[in-house]
NULUMDO-79093 format. One line per 10 residues: their letters; for each residue x, z, y of N, C-alpha, C. Coordinates in nm, 3 decimals. Example, Ala and Ser with C-alpha at 12.3 -4.5 7.8 and 13.67 -1.06 7.14 Angstrom:
REM NULUMDO-79093
AS) 1.319:0.780:-0.569:1.230:0.780:-0.450:1.320:0.780:-0.330 | 1.285:0.708:-0.225:1.367:0.714:-0.106:1.290:0.787:0.003
This chain:
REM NULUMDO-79093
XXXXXXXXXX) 19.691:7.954:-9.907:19.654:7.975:-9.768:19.680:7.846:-9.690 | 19.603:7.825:-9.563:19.624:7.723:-9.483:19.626:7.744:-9.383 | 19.714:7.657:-9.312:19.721:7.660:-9.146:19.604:7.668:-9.075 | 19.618:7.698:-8.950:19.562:7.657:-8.860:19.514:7.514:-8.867 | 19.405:7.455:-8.862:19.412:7.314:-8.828:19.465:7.196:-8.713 | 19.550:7.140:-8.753:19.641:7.093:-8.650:19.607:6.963:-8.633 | 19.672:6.876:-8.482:19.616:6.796:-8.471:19.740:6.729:-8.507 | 19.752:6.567:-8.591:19.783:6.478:-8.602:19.927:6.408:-8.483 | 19.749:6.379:-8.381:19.823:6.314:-8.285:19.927:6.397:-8.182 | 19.918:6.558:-8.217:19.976:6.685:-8.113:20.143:6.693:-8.186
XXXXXXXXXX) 20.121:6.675:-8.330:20.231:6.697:-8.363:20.327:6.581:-8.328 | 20.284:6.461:-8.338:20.384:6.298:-8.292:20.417:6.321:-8.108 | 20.286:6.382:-8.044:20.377:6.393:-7.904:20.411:6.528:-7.848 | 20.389:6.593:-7.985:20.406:6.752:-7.901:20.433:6.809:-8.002 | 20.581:6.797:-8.042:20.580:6.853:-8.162:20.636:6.982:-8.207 | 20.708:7.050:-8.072:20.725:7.193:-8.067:20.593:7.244:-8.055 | 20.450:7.233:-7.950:20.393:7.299:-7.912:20.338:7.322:-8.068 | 20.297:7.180:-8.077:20.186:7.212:-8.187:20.248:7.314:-8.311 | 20.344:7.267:-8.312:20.381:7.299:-8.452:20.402:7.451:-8.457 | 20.379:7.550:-8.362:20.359:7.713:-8.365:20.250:7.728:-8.399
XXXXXXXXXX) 20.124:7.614:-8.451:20.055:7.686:-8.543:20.024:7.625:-8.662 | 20.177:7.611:-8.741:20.188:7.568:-8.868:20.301:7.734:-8.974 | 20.326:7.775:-8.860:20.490:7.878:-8.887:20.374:8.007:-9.025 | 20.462:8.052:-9.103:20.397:8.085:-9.209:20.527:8.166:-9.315 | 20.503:8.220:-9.370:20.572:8.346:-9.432:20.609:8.308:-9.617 | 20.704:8.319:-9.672:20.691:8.299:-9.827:20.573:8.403:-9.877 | 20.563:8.508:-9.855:20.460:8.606:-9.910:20.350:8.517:-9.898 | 20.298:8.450:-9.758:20.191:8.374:-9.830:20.167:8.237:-9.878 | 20.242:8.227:-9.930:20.298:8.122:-10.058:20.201:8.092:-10.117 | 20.099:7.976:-10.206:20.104:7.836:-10.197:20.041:7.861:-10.031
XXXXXXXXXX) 20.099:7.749:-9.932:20.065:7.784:-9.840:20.055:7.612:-9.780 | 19.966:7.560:-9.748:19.938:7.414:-9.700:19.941:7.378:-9.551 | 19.984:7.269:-9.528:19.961:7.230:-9.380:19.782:7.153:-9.371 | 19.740:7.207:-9.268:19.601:7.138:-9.259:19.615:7.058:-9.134 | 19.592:6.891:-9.147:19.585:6.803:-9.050:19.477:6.753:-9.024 | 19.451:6.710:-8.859:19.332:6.613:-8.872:19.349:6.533:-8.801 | 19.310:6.405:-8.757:19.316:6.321:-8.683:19.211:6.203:-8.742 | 19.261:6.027:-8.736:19.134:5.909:-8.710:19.206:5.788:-8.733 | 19.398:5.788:-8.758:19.467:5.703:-8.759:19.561:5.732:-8.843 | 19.536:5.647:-8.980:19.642:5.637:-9.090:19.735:5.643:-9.081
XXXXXXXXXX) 19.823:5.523:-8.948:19.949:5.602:-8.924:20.015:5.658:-8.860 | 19.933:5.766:-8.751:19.974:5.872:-8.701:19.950:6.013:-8.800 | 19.850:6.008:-8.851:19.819:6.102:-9.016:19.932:6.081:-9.099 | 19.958:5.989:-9.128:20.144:5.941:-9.229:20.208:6.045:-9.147 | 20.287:5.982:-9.029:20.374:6.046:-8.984:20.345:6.157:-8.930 | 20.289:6.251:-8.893:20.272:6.357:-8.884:20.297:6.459:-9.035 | 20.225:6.403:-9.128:20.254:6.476:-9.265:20.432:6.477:-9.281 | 20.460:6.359:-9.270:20.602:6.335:-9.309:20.714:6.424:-9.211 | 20.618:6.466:-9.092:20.681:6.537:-8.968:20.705:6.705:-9.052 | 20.566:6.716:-9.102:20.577:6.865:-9.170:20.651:6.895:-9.293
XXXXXXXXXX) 20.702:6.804:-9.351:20.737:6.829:-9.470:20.890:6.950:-9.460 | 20.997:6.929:-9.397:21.064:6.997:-9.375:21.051:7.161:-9.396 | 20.905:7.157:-9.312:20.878:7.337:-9.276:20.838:7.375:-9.441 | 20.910:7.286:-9.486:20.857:7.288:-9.659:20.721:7.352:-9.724 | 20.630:7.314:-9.672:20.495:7.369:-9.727:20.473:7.376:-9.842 | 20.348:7.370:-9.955:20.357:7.347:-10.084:20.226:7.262:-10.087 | 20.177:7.241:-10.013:20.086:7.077:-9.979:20.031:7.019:-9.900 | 20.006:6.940:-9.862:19.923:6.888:-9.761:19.784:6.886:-9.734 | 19.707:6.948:-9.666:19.557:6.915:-9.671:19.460:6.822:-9.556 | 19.399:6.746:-9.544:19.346:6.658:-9.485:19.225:6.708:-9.433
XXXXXXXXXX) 19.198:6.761:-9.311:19.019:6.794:-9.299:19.014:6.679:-9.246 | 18.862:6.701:-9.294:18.764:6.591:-9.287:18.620:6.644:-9.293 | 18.619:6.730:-9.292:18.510:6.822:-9.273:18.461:6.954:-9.169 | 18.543:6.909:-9.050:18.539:7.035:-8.957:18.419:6.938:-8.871 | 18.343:7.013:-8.846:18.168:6.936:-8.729:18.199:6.995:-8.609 | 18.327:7.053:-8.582:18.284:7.070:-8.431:18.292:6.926:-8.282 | 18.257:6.964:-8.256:18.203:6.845:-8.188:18.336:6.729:-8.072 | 18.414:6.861:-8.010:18.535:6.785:-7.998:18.630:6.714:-8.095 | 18.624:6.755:-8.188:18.696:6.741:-8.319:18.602:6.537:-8.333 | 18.482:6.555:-8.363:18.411:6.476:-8.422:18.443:6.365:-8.290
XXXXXXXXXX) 18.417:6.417:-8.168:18.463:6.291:-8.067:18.543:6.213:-8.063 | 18.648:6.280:-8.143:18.784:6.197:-8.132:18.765:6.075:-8.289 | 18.645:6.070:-8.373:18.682:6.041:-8.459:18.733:6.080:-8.615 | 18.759:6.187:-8.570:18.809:6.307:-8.705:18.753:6.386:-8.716 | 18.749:6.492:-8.822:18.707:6.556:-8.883:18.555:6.485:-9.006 | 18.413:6.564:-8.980:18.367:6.507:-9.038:18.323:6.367:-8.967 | 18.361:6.316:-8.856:18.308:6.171:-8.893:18.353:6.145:-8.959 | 18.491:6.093:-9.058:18.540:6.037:-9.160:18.418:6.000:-9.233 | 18.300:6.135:-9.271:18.201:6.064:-9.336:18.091:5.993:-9.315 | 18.108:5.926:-9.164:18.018:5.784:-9.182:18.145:5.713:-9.200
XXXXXXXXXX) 18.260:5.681:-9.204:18.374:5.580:-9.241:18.491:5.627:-9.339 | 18.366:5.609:-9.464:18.484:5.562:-9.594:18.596:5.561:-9.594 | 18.614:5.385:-9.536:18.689:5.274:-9.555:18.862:5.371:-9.464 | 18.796:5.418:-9.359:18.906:5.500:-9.274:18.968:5.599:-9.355 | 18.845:5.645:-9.380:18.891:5.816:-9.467:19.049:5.743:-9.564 | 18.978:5.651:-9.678:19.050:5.612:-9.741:19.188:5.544:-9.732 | 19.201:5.527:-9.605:19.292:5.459:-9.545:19.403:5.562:-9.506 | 19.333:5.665:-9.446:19.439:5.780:-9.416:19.490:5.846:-9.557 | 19.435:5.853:-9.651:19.457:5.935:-9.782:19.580:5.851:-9.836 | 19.570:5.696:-9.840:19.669:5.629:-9.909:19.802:5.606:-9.797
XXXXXXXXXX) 19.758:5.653:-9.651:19.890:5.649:-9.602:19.955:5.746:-9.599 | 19.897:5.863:-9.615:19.989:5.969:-9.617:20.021:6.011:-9.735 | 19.986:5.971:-9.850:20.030:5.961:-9.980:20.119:5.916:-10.000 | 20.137:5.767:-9.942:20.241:5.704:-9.974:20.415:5.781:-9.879 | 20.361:5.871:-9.762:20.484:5.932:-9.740:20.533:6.021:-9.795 | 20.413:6.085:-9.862:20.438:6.267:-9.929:20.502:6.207:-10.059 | 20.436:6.073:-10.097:20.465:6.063:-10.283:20.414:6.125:-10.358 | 20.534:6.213:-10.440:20.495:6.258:-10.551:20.603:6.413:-10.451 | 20.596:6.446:-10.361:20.689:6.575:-10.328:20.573:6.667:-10.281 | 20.455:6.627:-10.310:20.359:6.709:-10.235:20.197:6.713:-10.312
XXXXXXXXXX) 20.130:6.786:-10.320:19.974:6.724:-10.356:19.909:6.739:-10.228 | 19.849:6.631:-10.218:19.724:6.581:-10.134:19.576:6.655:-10.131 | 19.527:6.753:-10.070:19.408:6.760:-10.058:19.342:6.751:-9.946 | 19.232:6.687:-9.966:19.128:6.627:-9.879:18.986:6.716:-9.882 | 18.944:6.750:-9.802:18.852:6.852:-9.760:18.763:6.814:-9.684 | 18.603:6.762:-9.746:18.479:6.742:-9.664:18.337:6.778:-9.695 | 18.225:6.760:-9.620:18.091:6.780:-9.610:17.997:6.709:-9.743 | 17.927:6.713:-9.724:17.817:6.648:-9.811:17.819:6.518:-9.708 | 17.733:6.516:-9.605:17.722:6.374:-9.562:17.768:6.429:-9.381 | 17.704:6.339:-9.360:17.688:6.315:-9.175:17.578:6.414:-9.167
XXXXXXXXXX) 17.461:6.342:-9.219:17.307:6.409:-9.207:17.237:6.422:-9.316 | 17.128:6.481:-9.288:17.017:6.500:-9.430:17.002:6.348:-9.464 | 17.013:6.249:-9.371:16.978:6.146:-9.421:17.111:6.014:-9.487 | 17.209:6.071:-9.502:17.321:6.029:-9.537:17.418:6.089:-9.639 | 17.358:6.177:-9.725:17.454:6.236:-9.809:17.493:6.171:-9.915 | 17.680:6.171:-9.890:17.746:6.055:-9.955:17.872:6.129:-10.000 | 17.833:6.257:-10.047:17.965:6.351:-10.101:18.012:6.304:-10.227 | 17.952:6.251:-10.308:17.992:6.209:-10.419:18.064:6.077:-10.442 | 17.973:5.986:-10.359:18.079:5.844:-10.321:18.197:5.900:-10.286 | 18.196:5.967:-10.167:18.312:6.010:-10.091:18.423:6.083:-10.160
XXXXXXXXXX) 18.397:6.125:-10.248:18.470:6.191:-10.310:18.540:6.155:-10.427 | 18.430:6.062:-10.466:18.497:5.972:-10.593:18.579:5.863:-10.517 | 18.589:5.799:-10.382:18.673:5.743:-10.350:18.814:5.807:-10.278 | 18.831:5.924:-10.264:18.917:5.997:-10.227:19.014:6.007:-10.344 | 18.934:6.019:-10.419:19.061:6.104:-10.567:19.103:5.897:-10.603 | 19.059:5.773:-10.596:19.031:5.676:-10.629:19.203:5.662:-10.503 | 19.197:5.719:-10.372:19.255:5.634:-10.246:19.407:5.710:-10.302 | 19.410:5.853:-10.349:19.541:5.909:-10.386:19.487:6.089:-10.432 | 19.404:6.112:-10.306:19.400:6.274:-10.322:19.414:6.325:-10.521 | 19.477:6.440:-10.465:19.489:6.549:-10.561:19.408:6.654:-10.595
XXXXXXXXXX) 19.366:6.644:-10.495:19.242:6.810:-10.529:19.180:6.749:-10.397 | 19.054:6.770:-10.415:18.944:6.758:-10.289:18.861:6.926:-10.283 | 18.807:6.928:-10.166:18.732:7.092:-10.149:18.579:7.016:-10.040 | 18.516:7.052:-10.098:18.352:7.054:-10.053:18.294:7.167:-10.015 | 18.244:7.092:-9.848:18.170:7.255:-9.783:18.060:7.136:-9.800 | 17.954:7.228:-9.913:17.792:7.158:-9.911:17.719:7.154:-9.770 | 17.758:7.144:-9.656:17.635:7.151:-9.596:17.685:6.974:-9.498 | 17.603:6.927:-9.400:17.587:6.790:-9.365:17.667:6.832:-9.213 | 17.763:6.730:-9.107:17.787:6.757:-9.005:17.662:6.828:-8.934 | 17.546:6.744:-8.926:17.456:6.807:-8.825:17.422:6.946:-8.879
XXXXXXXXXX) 17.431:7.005:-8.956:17.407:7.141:-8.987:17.544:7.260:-8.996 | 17.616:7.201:-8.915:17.695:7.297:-8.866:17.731:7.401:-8.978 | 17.673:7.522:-8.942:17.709:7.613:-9.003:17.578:7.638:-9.025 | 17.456:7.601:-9.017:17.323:7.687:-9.003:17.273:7.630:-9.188 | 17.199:7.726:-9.185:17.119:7.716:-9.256:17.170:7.766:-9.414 | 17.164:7.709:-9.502:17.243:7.759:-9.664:17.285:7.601:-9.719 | 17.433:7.694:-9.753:17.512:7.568:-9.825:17.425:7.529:-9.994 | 17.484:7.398:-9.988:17.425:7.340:-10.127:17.482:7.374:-10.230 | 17.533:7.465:-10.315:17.650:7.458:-10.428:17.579:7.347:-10.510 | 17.464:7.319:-10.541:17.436:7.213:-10.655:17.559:7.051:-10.597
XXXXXXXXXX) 17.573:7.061:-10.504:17.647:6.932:-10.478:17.771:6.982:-10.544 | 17.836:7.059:-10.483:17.956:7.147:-10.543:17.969:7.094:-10.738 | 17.862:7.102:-10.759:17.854:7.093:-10.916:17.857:6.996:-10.964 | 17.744:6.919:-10.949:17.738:6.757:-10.946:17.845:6.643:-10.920 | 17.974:6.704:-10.781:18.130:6.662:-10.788:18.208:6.689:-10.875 | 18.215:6.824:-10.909:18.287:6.864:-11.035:18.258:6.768:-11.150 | 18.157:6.743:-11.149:18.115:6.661:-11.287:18.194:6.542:-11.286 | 18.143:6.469:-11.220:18.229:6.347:-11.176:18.354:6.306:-11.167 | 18.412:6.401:-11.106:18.548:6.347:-11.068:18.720:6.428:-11.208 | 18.801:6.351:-11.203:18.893:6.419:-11.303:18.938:6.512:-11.249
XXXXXXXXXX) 18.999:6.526:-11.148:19.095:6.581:-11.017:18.994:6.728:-11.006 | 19.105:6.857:-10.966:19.057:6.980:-10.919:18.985:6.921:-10.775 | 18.826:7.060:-10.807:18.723:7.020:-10.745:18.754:7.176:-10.639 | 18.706:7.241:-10.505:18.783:7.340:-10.459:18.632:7.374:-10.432 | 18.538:7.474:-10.449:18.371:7.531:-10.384:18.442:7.582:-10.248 | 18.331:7.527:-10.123:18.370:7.634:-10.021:18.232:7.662:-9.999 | 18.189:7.745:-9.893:18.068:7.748:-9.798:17.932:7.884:-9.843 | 17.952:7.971:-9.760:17.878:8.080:-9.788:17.899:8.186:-9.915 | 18.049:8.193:-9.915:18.111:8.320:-9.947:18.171:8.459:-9.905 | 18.087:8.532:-9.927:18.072:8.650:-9.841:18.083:8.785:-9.917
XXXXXXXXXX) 18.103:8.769:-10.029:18.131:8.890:-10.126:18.179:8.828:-10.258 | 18.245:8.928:-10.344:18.296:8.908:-10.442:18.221:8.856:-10.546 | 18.032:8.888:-10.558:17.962:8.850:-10.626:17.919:8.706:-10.606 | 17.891:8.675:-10.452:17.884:8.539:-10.399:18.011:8.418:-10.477 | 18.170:8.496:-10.483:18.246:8.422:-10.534:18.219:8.420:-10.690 | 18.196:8.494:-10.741:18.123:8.498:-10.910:18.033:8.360:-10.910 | 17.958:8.365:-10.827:17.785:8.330:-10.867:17.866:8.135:-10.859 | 17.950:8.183:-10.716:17.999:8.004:-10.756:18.084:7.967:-10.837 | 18.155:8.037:-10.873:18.198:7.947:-11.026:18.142:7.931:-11.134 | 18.044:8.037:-11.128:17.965:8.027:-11.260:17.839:7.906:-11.235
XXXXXXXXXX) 17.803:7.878:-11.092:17.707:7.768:-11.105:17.776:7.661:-11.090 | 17.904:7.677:-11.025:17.940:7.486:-11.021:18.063:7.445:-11.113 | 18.096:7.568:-11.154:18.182:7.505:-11.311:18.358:7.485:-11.163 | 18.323:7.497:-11.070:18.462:7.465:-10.981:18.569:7.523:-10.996 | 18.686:7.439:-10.958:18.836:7.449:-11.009:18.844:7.619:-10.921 | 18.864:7.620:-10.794:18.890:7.782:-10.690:18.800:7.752:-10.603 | 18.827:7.849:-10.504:18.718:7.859:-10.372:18.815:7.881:-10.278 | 18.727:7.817:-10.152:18.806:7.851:-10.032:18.721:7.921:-9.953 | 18.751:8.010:-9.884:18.675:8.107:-9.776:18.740:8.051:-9.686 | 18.623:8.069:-9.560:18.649:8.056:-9.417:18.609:8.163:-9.354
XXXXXXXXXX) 18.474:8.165:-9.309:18.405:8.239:-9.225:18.411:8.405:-9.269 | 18.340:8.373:-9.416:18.358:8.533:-9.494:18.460:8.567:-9.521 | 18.585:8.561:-9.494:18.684:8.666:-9.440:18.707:8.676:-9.297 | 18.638:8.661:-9.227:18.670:8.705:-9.066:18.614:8.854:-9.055 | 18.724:8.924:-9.040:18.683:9.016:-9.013:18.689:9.115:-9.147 | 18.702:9.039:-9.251:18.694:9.085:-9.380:18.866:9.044:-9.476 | 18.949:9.072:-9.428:19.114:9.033:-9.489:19.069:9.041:-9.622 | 19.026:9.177:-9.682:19.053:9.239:-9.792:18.979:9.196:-9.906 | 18.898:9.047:-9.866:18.791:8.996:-9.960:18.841:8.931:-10.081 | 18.962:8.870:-10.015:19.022:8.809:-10.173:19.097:8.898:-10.270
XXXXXXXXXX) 19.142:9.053:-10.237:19.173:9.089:-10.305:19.030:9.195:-10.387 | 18.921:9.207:-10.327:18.820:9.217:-10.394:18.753:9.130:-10.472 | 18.767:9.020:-10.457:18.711:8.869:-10.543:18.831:8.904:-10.652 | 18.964:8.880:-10.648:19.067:8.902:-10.784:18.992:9.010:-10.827 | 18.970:9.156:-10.771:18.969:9.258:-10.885:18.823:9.250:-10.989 | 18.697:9.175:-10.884:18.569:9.199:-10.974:18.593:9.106:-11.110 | 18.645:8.957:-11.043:18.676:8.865:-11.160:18.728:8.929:-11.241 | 18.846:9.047:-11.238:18.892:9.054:-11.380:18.832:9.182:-11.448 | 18.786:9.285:-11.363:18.713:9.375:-11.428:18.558:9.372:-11.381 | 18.497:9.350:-11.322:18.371:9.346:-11.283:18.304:9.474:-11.190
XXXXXXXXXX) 18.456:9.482:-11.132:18.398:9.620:-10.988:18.532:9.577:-10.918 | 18.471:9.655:-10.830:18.591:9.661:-10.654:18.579:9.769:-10.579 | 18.706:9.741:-10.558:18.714:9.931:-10.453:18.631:9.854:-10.330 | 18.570:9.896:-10.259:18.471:9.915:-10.183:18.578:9.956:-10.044 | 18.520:9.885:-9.897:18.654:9.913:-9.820:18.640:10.070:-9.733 | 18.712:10.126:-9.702:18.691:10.236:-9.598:18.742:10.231:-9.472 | 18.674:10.335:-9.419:18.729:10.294:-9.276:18.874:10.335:-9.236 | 18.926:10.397:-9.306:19.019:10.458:-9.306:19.147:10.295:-9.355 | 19.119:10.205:-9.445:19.138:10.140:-9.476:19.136:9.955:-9.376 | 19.023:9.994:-9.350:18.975:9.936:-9.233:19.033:9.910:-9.085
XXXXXXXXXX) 19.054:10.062:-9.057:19.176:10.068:-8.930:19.312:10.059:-8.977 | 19.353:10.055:-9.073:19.506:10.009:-9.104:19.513:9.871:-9.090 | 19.388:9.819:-9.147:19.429:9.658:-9.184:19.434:9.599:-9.048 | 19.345:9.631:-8.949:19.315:9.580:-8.789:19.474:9.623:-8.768 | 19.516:9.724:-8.734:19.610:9.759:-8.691:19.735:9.672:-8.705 | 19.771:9.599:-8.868:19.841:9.563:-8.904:19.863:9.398:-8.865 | 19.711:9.354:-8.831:19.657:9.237:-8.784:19.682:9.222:-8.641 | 19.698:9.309:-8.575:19.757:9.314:-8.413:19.874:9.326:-8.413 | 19.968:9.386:-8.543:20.055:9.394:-8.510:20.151:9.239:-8.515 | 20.066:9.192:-8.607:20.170:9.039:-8.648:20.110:8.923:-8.540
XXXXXXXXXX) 19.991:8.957:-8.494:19.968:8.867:-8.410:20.046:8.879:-8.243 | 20.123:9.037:-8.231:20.160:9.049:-8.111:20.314:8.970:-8.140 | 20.361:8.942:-8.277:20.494:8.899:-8.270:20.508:8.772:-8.261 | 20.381:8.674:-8.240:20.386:8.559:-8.224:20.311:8.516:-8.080 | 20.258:8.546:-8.015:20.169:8.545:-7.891:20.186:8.628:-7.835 | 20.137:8.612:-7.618:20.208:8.744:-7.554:20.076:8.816:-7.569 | 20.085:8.899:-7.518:19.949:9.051:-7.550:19.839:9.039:-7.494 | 19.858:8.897:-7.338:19.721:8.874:-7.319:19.685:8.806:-7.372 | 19.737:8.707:-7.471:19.647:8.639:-7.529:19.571:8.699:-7.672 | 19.707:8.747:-7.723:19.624:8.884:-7.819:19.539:8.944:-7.787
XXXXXXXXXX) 19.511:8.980:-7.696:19.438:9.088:-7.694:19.253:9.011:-7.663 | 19.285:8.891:-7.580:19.159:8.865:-7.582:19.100:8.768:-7.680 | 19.217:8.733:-7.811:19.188:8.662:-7.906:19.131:8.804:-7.995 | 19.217:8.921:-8.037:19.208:9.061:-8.115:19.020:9.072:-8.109 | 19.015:9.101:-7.936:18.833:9.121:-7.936:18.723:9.115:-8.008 | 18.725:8.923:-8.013:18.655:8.894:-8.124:18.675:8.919:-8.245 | 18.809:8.926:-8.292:18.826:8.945:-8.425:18.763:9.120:-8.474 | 18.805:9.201:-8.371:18.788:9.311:-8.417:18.641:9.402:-8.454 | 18.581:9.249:-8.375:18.417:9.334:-8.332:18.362:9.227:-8.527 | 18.432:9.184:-8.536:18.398:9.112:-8.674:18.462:9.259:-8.769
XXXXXXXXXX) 18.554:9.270:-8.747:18.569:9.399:-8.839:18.493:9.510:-8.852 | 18.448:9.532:-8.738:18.328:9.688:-8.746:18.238:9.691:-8.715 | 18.218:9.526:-8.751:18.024:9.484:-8.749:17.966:9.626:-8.852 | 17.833:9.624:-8.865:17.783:9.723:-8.948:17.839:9.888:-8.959 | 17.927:9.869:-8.915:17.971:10.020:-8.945:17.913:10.105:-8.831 | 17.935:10.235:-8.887:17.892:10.338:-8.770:17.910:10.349:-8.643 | 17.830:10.350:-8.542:17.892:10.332:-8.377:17.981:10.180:-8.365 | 17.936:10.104:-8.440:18.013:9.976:-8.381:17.959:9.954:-8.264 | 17.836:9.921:-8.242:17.790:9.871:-8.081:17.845:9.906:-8.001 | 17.894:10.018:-7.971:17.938:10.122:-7.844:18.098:10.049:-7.819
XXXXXXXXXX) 18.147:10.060:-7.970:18.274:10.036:-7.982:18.309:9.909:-7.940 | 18.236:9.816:-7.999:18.240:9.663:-7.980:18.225:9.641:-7.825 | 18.123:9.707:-7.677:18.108:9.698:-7.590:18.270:9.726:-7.526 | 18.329:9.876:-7.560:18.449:9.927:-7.477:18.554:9.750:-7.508 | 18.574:9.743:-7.693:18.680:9.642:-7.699:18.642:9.512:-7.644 | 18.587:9.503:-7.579:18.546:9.361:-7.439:18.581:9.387:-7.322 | 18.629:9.501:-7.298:18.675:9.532:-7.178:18.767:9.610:-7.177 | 18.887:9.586:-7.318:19.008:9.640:-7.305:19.094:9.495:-7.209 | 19.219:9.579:-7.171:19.322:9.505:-7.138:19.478:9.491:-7.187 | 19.461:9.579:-7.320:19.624:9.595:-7.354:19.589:9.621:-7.455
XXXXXXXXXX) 19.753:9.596:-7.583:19.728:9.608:-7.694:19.713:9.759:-7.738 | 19.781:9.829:-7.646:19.772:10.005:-7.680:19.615:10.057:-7.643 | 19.587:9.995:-7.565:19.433:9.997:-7.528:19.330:9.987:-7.659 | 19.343:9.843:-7.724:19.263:9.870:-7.809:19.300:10.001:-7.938 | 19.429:9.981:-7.962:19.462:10.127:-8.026:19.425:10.233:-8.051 | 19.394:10.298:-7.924:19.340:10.431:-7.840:19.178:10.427:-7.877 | 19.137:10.284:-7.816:18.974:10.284:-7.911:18.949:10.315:-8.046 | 19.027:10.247:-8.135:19.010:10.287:-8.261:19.007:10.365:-8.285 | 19.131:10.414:-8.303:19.175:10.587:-8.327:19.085:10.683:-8.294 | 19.051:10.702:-8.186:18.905:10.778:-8.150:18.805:10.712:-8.235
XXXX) 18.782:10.628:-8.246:18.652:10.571:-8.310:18.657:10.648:-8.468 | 18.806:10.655:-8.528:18.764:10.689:-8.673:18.719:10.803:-8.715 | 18.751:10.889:-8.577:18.711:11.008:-8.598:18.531:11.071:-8.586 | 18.526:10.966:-8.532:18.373:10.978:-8.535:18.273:10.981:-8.642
């Protein structure tokens, strides 16, 4: 599991604030710090800042396109600048050593007209990284459109170092179909578990027998429930509650009477509030 993505430069001048969204549980154990930033040695020292909260590795994005992110320099710009990328990998290597593995996490290119995942990648594992993770698609394509796994594959080939598939995993069969086409070390989900907790323990069960319990709603409202409950012990309830919203209307997309439901939880105001919605809702 991984953090929140944190900023670099938040943790060197703000290093209480930031660092409440690094805090993390042994149960979810191997559990990584994810950094980003544009400066080797504010990226050093920041890693070297986390080590304490004893993580079990470090991860480097370099592949997040959102656009504030990219202004500053970080995320996927790294991939129009190499020479930088590489620069941050060997400085924060050289703080972690050998007490940590290094992974570095990026795009195919900038654009359709720049795809340089394979350079990039062969110079990553070349600068220090330990494991690298590839979301096939280019900054300018955001999230739209369909990820590439053939790139996914074509890195694997190449490089010695664990290769990580991410990008347009959304069911247990989706996680099948990519290991079996790109030969890749694991997968990382992002998007397809929002809203969906229970996906990785459906991805473990098909891999080893080739079925999955299927979720219920009954199942469904426990897990939300349980998801408000840990988020109220770290944040106050208004912010829960108007962070919960979105999350929840991701949970009972498709299901029966979601629309109705999804309208009321936009215009709750308390955490017992959304409660009261549910609960009525399952009975429906």
């Amino acid at each position: 599991m991984l953090s929140e993505m944190v900023s670099a430069d938040g943790i060197i001048r703000d290093k209480q604030k930031t660092l409440q969204y690094t805090i993390f549980a042994d149960f979810e154990r191997p559990f990584g710090m994810q950094i980003f930033g544009s400066d080797p040695d504010v990226i050093a020292h920041a890693a070297e800042a986390v080590l304490p909260l004893n993580p079990d590795f470090i991860d480097l994005n370099m592949g997040c396109p959102v656009k504030k992110v990219v202004k500053r320099g970080a995320g996927s710009a790294l991939m129009k600048d190499p020479v930088l990328a590489s620069a941050i990998v060997k400085s924060t290597k050289t703080v972690i050593s050998s007490k940590l593995p290094l992974s570095v996490k990026f795009r195919s290119g900038w654009d359709s007209s720049s795809i340089n995942f394979l350079e990039f990648g062969l110079l990553m594992q070349d600068s220090g990284a330990d494991i690298v993770c590839l979301h096939p698609r280019t900054q300018k394509q955001m999230f739209s459109g369909k990820s590439n796994w053939e790139h996914i594959r074509i890195l694997k080939q190449a490089l010695s170092i664990p290769v990580i598939g991410n990008g347009d995993i959304f069911s247990p069969q989706d996680a099948k179909n990519m290991l079996n086409d790109t030969n890749c070390d694991a997968l990382m989900i992002g998007r397809g578990a929002l809203g969906r907790p229970w996906l990785f323990a459906q991805i473990k069960e098909f891999l080893a027998t080739g079925e999955y319990m299927p979720i219920t709603k009954d199942k469904l409202l426990n897990t939300a429930f349980k998801h408000l409950e840990y988020a109220l012990k770290f944040k106050e309830e208004r912010i829960v509650v108007k962070e919960m919203r979105s999350q929840l209307c991701h949970y009972i997309k498709a299901m029966p009477g979601s629309k109705d439901l999804r309208d009321r939880l936009n215009h709750t105001q308390s955490a017992e509030e959304i409660k009261n919605l549910l609960n009525k809702w399952i009975w429906l």
